[in-house]
C-alpha positions as CSV (number, residue, x, y, z in Angstrom):
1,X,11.0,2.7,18.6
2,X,9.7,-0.6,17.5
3,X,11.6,-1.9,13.8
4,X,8.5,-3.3,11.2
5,X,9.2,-4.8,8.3
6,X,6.1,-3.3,5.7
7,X,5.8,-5.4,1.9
8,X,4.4,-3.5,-1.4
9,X,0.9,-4.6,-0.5
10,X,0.8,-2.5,2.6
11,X,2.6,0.8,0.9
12,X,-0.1,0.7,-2.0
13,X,-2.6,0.5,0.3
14,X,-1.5,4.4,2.0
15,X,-2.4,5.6,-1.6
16,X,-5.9,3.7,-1.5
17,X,-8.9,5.4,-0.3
18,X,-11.9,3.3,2.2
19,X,-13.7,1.0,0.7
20,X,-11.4,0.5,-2.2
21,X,-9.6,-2.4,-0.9
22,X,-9.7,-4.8,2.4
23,X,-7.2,-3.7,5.2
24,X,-6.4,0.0,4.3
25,X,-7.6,1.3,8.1
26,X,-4.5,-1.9,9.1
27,X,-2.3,-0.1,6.7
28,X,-3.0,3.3,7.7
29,X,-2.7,2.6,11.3
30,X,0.8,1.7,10.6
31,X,1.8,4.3,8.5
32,X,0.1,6.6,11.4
33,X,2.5,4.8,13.9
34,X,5.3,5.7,11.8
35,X,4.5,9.6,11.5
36,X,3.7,9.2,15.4
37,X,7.1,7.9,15.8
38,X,6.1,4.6,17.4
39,X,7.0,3.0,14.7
40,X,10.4,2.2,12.6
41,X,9.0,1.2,9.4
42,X,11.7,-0.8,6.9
43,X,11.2,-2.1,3.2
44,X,12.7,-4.7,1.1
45,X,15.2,-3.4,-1.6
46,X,12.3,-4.7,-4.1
47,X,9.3,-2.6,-2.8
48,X,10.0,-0.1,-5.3
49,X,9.5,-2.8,-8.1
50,X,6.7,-4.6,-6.4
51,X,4.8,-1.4,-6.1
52,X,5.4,-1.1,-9.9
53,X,4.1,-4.7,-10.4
54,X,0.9,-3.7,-8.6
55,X,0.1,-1.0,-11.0
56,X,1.2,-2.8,-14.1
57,X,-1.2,-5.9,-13.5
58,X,-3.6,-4.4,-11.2
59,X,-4.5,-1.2,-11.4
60,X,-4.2,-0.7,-15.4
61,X,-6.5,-3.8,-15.7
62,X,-9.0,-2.0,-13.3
63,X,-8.7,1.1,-15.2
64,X,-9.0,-0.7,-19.1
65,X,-11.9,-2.1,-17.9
66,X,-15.1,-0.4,-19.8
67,X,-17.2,1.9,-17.9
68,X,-20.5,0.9,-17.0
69,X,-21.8,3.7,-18.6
């Protein structure tokens, strides 16, 4: 099985949906490889936090925004 190293902005991207972001067909191919067990997928002992930076200064800022509406 092939070892891959995967950072917080490919995990966030698994929870994203097409369209919403660039790259989330890359990130889902990996995860995919993973589940097809092709693929040993490792993370940094700071993915957990990362991930929690990403919502913090990303996605509350995209959902504060006002609606269009």
């Amino acid at each position: 099985m092939k070892p891959l190293v995967v950072d917080a902005s490919v995990a966030f991207k698994w929870s994203r949906k097409e369209g919403e972001e660039e790259y989330i067909s890359e990130a889902l191919a990996v995860l995919n490889d993973h589940l097809a067990g092709n693929v040993e997928i490792h993370a940094p002992d700071l993915l957990l936090y990362e991930l929690g930076n990403i919502l913090c200064f990303k996605e509350l800022r995209r959902l504060s925004r006002p609606s269009p509406y």
